[in-house]
PyMOL Python script that loads the backbone (N, CA, C, O; Angstrom):
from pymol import cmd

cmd.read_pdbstr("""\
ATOM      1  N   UNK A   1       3.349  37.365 -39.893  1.00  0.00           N
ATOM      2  CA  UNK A   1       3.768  37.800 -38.580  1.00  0.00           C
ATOM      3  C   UNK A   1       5.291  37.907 -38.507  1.00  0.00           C
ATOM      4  O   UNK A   1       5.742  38.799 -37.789  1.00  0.00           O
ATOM      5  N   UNK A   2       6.008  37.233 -39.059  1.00  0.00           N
ATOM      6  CA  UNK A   2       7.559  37.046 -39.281  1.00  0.00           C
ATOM      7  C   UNK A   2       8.283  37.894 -39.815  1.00  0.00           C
ATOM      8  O   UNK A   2       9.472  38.123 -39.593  1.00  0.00           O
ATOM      9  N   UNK A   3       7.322  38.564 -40.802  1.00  0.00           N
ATOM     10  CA  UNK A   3       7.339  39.819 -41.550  1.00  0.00           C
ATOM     11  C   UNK A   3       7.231  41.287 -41.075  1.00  0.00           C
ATOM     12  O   UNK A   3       7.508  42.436 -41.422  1.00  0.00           O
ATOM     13  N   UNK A   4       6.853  40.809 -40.408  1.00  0.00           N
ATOM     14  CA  UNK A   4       6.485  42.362 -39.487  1.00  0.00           C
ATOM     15  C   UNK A   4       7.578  42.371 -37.915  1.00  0.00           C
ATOM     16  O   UNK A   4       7.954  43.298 -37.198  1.00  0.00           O
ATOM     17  N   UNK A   5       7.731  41.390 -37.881  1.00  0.00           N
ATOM     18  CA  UNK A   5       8.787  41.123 -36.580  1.00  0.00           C
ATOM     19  C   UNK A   5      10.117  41.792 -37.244  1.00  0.00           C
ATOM     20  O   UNK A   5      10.683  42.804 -36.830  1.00  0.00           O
ATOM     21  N   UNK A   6      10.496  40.982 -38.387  1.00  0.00           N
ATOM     22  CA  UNK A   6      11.470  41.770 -38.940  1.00  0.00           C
ATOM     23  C   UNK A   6      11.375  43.319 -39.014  1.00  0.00           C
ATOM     24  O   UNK A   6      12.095  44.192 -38.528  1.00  0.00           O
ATOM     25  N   UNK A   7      10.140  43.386 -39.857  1.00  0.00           N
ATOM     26  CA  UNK A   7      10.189  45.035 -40.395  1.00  0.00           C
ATOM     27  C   UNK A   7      10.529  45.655 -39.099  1.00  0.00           C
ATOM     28  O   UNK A   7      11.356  46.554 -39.253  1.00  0.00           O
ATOM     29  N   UNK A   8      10.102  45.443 -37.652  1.00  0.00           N
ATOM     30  CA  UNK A   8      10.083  46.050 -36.753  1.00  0.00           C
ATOM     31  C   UNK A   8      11.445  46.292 -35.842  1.00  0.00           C
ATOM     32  O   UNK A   8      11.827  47.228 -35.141  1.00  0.00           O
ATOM     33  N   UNK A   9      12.061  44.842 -36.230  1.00  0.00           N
ATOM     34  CA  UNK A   9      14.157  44.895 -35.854  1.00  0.00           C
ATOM     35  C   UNK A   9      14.285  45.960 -36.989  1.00  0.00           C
ATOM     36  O   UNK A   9      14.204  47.169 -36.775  1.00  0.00           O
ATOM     37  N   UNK A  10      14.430  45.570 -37.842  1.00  0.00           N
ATOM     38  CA  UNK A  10      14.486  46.964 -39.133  1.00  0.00           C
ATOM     39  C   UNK A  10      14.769  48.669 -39.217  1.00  0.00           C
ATOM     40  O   UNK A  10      15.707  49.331 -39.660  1.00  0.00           O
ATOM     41  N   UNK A  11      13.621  48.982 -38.636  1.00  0.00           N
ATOM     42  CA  UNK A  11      13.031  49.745 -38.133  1.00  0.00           C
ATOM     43  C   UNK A  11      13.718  50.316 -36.595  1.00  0.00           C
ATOM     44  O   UNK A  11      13.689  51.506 -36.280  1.00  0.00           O
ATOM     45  N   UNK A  12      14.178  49.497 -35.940  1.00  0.00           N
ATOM     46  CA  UNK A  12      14.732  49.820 -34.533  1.00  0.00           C
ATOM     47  C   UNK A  12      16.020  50.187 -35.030  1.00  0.00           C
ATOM     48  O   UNK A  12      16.354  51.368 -34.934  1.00  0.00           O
ATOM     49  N   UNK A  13      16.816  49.329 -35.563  1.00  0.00           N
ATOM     50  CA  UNK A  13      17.851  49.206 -36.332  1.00  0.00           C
ATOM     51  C   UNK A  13      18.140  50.716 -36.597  1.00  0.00           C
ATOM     52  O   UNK A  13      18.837  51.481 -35.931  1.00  0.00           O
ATOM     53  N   UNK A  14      17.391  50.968 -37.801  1.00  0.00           N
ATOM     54  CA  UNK A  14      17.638  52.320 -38.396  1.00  0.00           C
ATOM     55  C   UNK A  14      17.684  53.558 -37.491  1.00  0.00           C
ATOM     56  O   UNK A  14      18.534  54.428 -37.681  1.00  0.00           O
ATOM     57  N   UNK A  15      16.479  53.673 -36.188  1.00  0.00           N
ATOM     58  CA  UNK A  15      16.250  54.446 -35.608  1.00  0.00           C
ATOM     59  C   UNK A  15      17.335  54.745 -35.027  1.00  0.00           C
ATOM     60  O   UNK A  15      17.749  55.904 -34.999  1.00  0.00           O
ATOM     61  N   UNK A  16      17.984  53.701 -34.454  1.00  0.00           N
ATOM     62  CA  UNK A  16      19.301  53.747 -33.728  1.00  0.00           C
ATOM     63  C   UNK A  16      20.473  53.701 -34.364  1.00  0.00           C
ATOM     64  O   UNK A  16      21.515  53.636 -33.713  1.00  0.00           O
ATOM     65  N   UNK A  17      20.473  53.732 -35.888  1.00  0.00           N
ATOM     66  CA  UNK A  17      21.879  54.466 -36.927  1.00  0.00           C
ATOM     67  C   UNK A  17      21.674  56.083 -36.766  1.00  0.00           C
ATOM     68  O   UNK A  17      22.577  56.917 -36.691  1.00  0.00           O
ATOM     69  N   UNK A  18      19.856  56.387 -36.722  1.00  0.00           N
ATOM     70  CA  UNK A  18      19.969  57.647 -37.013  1.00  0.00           C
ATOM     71  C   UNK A  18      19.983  58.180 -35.590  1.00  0.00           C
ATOM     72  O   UNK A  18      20.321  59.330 -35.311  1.00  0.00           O
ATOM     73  N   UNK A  19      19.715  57.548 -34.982  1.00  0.00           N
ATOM     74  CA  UNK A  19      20.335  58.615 -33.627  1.00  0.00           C
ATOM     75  C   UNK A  19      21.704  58.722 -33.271  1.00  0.00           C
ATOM     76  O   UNK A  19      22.309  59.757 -32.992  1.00  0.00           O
ATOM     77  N   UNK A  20      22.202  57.398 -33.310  1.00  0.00           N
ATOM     78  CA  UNK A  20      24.106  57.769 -33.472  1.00  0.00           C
ATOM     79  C   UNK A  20      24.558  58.644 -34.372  1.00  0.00           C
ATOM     80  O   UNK A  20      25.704  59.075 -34.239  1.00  0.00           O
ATOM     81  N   UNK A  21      23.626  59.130 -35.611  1.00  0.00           N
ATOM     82  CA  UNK A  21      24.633  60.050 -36.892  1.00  0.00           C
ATOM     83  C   UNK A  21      23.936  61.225 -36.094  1.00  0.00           C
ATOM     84  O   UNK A  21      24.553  62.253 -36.374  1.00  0.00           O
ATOM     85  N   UNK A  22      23.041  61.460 -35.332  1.00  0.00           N
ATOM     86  CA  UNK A  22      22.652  62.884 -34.571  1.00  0.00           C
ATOM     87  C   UNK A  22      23.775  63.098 -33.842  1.00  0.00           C
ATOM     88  O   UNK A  22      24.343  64.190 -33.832  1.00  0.00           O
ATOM     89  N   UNK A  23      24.329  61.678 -32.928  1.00  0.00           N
ATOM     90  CA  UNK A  23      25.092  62.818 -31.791  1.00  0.00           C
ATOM     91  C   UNK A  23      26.261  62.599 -32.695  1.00  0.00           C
ATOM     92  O   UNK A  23      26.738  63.723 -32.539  1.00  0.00           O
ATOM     93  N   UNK A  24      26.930  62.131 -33.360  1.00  0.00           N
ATOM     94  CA  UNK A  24      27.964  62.326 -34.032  1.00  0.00           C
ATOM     95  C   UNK A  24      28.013  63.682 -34.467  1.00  0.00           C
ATOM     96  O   UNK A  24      28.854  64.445 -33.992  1.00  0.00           O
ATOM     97  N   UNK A  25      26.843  64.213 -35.691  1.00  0.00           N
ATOM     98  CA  UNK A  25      26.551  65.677 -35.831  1.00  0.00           C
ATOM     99  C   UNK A  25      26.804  66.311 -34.516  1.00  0.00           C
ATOM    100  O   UNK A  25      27.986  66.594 -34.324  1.00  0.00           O
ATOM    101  N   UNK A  26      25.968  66.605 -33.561  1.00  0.00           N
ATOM    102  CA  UNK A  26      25.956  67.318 -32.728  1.00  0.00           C
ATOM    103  C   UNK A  26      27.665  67.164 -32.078  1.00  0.00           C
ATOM    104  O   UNK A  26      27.925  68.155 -31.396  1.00  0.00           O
ATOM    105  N   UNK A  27      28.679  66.298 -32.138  1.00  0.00           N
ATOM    106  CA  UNK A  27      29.654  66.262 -31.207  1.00  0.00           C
ATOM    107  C   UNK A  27      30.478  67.080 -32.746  1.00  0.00           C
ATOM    108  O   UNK A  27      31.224  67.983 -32.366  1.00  0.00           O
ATOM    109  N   UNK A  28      30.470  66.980 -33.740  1.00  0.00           N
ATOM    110  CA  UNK A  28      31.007  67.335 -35.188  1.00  0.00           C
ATOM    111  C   UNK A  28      30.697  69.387 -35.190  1.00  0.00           C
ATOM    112  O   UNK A  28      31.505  70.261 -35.506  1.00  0.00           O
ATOM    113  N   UNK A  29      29.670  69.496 -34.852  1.00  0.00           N
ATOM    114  CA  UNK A  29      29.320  70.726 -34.691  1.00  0.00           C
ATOM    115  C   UNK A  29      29.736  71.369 -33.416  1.00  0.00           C
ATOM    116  O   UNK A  29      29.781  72.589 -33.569  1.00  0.00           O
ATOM    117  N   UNK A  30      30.078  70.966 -32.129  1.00  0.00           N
ATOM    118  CA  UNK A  30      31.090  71.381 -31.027  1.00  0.00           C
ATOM    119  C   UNK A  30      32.081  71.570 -31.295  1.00  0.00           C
ATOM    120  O   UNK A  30      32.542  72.623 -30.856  1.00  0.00           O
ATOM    121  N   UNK A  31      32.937  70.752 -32.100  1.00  0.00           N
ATOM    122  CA  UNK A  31      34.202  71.055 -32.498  1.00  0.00           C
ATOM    123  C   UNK A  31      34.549  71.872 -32.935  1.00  0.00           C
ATOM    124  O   UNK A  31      35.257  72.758 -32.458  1.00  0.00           O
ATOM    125  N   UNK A  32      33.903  71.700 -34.492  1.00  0.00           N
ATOM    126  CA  UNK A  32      33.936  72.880 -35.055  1.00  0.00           C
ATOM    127  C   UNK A  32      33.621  74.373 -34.540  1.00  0.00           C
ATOM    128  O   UNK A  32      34.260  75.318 -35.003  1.00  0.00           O
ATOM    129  N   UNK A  33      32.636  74.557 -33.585  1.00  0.00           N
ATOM    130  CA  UNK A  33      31.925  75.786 -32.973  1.00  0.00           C
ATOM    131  C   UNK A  33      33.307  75.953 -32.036  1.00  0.00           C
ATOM    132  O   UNK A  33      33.370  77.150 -31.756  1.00  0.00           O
ATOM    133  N   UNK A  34      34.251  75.359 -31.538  1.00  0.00           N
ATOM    134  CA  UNK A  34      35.015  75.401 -30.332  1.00  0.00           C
ATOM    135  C   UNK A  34      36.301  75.801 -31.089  1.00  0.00           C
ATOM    136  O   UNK A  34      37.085  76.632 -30.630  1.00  0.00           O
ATOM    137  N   UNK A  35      36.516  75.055 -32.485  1.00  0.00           N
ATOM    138  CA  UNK A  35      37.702  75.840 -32.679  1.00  0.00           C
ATOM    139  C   UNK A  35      37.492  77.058 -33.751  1.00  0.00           C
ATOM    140  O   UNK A  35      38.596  77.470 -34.106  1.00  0.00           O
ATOM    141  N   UNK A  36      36.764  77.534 -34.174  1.00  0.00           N
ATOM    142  CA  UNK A  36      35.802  78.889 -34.741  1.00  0.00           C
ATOM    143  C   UNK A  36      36.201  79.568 -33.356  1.00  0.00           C
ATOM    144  O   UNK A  36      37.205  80.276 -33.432  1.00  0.00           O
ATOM    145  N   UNK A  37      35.776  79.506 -32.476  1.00  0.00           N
ATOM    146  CA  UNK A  37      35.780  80.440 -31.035  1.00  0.00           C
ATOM    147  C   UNK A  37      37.880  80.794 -31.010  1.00  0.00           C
ATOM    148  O   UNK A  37      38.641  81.761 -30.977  1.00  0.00           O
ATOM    149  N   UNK A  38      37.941  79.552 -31.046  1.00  0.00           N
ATOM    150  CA  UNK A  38      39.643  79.269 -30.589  1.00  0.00           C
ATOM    151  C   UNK A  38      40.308  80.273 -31.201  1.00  0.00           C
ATOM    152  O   UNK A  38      40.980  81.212 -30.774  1.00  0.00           O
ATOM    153  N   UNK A  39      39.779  79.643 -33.052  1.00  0.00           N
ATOM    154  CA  UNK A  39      40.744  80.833 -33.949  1.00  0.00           C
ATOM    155  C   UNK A  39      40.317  81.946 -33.771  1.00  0.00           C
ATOM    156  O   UNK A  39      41.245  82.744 -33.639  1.00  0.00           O
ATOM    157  N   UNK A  40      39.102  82.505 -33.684  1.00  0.00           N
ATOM    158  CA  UNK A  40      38.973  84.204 -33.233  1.00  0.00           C
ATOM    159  C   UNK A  40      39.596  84.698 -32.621  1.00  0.00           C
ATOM    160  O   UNK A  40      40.384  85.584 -32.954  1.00  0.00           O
ATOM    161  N   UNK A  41      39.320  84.026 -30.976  1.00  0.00           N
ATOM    162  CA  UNK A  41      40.175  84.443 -30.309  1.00  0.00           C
ATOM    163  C   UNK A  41      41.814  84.490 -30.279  1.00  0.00           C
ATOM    164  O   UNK A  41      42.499  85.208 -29.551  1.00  0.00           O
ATOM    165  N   UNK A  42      42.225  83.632 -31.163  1.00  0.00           N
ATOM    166  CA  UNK A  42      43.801  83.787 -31.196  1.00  0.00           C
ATOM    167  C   UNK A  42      44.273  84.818 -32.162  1.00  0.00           C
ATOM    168  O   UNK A  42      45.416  85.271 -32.108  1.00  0.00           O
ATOM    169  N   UNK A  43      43.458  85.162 -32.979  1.00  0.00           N
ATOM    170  CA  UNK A  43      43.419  86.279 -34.074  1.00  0.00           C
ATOM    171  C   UNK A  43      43.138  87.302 -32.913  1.00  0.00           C
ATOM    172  O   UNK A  43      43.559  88.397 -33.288  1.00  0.00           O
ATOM    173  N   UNK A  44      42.920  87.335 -32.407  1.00  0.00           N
ATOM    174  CA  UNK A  44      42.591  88.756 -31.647  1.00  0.00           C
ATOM    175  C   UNK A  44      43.554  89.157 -31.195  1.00  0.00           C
ATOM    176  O   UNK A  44      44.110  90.224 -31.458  1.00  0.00           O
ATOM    177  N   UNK A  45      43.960  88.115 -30.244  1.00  0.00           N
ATOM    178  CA  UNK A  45      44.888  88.048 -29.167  1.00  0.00           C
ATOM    179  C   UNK A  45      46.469  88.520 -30.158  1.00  0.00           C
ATOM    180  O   UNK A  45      47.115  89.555 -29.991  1.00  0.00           O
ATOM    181  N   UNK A  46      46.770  87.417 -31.153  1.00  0.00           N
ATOM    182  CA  UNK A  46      47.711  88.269 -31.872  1.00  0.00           C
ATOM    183  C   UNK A  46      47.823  89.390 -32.439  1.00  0.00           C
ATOM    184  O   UNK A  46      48.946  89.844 -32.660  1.00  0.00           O
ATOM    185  N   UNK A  47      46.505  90.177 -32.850  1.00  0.00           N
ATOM    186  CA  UNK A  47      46.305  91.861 -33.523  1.00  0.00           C
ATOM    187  C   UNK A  47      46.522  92.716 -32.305  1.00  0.00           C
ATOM    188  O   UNK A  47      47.090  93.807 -32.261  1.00  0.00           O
ATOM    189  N   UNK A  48      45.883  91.923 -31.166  1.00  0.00           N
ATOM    190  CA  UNK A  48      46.024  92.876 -29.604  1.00  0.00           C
ATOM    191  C   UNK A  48      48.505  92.493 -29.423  1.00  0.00           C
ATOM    192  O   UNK A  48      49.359  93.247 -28.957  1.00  0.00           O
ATOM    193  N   UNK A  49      48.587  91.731 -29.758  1.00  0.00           N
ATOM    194  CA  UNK A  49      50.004  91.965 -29.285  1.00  0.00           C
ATOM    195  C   UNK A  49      50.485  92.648 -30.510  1.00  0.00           C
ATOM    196  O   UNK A  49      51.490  93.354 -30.423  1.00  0.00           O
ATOM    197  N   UNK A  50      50.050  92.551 -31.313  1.00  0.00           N
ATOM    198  CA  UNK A  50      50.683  93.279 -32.590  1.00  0.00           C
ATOM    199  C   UNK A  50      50.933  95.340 -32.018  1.00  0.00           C
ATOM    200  O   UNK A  50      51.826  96.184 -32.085  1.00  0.00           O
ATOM    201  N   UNK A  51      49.984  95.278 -31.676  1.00  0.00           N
ATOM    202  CA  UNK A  51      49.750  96.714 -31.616  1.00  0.00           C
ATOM    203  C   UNK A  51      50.098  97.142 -29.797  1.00  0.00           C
ATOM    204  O   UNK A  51      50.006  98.291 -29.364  1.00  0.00           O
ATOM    205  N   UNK A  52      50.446  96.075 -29.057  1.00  0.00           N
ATOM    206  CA  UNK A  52      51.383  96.152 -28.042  1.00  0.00           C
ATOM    207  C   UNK A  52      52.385  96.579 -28.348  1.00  0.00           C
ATOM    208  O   UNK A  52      53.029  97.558 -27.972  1.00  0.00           O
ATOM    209  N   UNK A  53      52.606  95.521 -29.353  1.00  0.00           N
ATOM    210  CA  UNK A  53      54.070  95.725 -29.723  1.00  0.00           C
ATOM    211  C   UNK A  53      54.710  97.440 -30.351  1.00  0.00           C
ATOM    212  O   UNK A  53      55.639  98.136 -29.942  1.00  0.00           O
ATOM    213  N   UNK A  54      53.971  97.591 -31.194  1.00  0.00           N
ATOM    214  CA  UNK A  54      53.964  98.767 -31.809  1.00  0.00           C
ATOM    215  C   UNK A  54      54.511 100.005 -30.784  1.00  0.00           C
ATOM    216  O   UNK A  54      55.564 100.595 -30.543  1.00  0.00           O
ATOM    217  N   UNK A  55      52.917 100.004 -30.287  1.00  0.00           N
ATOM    218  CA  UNK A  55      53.177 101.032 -29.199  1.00  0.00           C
ATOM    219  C   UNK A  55      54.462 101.129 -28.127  1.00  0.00           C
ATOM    220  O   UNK A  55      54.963 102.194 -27.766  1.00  0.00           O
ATOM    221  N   UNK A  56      54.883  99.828 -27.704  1.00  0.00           N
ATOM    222  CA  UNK A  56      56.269  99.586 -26.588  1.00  0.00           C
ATOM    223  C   UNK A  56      57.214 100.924 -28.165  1.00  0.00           C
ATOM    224  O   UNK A  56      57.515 102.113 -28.067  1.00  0.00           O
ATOM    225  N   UNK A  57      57.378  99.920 -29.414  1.00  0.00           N
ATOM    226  CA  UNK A  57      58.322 100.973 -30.294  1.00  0.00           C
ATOM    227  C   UNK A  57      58.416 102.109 -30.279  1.00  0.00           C
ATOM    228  O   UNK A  57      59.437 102.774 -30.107  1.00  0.00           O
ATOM    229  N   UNK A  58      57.070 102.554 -30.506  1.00  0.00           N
ATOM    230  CA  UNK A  58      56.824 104.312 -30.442  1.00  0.00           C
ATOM    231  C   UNK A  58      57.566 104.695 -29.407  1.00  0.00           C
ATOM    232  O   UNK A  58      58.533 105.409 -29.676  1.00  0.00           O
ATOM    233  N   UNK A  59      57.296 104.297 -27.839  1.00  0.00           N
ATOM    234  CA  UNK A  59      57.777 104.586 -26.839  1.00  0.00           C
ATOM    235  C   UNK A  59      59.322 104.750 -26.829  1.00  0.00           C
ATOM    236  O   UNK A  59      60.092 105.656 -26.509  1.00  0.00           O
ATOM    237  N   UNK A  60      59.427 103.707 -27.232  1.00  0.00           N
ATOM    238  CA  UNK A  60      61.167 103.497 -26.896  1.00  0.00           C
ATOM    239  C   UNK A  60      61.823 104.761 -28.024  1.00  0.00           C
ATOM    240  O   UNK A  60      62.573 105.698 -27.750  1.00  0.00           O
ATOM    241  N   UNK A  61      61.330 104.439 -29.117  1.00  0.00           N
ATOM    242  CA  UNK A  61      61.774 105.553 -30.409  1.00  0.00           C
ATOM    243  C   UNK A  61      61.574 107.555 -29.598  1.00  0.00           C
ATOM    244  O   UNK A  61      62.042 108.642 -29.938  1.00  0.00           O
ATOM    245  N   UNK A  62      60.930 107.239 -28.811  1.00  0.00           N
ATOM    246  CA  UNK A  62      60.236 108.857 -28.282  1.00  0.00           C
ATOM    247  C   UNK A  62      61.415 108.810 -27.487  1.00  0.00           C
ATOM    248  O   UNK A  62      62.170 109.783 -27.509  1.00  0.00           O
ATOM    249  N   UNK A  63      61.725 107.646 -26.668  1.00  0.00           N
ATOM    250  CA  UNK A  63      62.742 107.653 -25.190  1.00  0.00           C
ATOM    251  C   UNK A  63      63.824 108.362 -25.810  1.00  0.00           C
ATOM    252  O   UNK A  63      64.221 109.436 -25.359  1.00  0.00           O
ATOM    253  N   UNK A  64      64.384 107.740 -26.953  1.00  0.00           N
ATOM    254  CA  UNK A  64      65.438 107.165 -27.721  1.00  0.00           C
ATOM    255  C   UNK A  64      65.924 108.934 -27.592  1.00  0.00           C
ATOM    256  O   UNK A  64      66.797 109.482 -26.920  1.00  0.00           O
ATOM    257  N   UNK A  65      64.532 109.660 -28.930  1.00  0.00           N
ATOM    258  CA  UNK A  65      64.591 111.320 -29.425  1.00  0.00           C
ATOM    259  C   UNK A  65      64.949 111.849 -27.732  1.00  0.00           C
ATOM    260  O   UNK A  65      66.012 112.441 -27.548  1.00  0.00           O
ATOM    261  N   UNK A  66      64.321 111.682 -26.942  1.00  0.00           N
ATOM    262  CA  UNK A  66      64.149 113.042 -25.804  1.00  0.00           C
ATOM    263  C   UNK A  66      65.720 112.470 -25.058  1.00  0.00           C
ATOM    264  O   UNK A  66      66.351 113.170 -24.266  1.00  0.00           O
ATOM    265  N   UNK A  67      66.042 111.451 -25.383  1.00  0.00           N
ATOM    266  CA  UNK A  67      67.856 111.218 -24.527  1.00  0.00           C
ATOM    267  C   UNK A  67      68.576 111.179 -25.858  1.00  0.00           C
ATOM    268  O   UNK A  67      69.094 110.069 -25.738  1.00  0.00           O
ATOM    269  N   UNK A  68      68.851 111.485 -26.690  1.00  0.00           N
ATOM    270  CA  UNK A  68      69.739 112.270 -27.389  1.00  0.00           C
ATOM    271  C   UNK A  68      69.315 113.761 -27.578  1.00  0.00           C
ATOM    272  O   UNK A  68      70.263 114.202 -28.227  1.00  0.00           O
ATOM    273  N   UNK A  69      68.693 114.497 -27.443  1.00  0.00           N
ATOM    274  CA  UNK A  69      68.150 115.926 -27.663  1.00  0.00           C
ATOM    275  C   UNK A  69      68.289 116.322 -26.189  1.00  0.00           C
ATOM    276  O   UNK A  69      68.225 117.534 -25.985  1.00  0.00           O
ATOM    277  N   UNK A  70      68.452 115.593 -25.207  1.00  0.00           N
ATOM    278  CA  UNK A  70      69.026 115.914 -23.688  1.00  0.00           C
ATOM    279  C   UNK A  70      70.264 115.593 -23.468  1.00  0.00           C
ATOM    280  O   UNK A  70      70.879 115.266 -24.482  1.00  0.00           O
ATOM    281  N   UNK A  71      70.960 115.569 -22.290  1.00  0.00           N
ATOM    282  CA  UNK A  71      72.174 115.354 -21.488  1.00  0.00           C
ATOM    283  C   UNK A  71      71.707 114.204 -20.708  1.00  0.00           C
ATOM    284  O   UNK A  71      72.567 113.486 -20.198  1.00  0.00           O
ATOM    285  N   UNK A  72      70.775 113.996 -20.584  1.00  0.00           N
ATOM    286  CA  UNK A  72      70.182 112.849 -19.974  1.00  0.00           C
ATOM    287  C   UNK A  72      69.029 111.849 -20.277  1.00  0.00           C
ATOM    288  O   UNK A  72      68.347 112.504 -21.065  1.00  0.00           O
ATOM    289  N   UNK A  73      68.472 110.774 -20.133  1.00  0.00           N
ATOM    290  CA  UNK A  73      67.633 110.274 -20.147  1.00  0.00           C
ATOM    291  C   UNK A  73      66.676 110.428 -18.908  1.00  0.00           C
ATOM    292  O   UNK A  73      67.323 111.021 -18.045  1.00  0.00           O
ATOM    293  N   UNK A  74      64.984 110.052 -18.302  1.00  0.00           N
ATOM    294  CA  UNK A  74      64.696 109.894 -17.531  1.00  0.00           C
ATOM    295  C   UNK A  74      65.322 108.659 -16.538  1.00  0.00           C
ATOM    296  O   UNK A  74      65.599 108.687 -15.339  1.00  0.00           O
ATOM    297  N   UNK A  75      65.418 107.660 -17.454  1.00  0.00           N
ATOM    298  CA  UNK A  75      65.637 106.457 -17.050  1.00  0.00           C
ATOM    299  C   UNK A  75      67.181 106.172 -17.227  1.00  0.00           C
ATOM    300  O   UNK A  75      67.570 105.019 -17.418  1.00  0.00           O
ATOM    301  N   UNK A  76      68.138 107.340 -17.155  1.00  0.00           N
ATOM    302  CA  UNK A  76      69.265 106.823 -17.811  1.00  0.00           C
ATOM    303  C   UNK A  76      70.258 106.805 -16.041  1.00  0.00           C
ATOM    304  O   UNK A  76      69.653 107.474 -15.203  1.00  0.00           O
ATOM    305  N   UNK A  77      71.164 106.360 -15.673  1.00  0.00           N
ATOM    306  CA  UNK A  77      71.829 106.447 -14.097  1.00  0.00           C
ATOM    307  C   UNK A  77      72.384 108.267 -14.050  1.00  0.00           C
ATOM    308  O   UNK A  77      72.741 108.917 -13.068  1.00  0.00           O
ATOM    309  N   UNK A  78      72.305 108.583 -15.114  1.00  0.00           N
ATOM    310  CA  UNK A  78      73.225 109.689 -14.843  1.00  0.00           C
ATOM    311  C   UNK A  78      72.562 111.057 -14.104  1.00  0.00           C
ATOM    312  O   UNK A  78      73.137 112.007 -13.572  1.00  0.00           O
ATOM    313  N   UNK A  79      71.167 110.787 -14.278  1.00  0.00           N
ATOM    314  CA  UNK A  79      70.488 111.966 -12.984  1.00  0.00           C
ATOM    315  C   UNK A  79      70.669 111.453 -12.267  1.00  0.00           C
ATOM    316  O   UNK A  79      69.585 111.628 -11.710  1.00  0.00           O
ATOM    317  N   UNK A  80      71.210 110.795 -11.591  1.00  0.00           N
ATOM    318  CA  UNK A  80      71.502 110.393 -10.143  1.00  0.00           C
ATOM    319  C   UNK A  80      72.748 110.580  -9.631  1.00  0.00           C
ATOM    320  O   UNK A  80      73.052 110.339  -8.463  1.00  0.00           O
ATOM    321  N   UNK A  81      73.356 110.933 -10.329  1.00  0.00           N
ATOM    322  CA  UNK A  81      74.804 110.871 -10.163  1.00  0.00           C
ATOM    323  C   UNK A  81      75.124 112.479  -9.985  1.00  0.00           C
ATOM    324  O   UNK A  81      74.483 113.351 -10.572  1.00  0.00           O
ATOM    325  N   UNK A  82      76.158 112.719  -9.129  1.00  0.00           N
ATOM    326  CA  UNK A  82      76.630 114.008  -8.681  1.00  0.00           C
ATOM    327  C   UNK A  82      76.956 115.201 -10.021  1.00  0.00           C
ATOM    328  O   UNK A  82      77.539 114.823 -11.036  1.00  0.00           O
ATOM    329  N   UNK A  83      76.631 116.221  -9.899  1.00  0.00           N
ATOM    330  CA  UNK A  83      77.293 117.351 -10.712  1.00  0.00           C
ATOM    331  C   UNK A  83      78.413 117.896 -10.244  1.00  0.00           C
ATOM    332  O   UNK A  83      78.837 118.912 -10.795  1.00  0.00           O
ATOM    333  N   UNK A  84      78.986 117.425  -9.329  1.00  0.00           N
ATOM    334  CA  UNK A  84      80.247 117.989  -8.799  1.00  0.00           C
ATOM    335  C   UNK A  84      81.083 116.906  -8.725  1.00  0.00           C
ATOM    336  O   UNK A  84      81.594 116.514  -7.676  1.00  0.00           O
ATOM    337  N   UNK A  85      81.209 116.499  -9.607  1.00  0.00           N
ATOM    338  CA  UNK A  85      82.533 115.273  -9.797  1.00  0.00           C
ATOM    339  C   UNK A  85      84.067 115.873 -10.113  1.00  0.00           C
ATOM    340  O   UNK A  85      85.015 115.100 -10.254  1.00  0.00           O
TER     341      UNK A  85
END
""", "prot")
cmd.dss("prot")
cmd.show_as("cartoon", "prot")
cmd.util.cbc("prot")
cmd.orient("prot")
């Protein structure tokens, strides 16, 4: 009978190592799943500014061509300013 009392602490024992190494897994596998999500998304987010970036260049490089190949810029003060100075 002493024998079986034990086997049965034993037995509880274990049940309850292996349910703590479950949620350990399960809290081990959030993490990981959370920063998998994290780095995607920050990879994204930097290819999406990468090609922000780009495009602002193009722009400015286009601004740059059409106000030297003009007398003016769109954005430059000098259309605003009088022709009869």
């Amino acid at each position: 009978m002493m024998l079986l009392v034990l086997h049965q602490q034993e037995y509880q024992k274990a049940l309850e190592d292996a349910d703590e190494k479950v949620q350990l897994a399960n809290q081990m596998y959030e993490l990981v799943s959370s920063w998998v999500n994290i780095s995607f998304y920050t990879c994204y987010i930097r290819d999406f500014f990468i090609v922000i970036v780009g495009l602002l260049n193009e722009v400015r490089i286009c601004e740059l061509q059409i106000s030297s190949s003009n007398s003016y810029s769109f954005f430059s003060p000098s259309i605003f300013e009088s022709k009869h100075h």
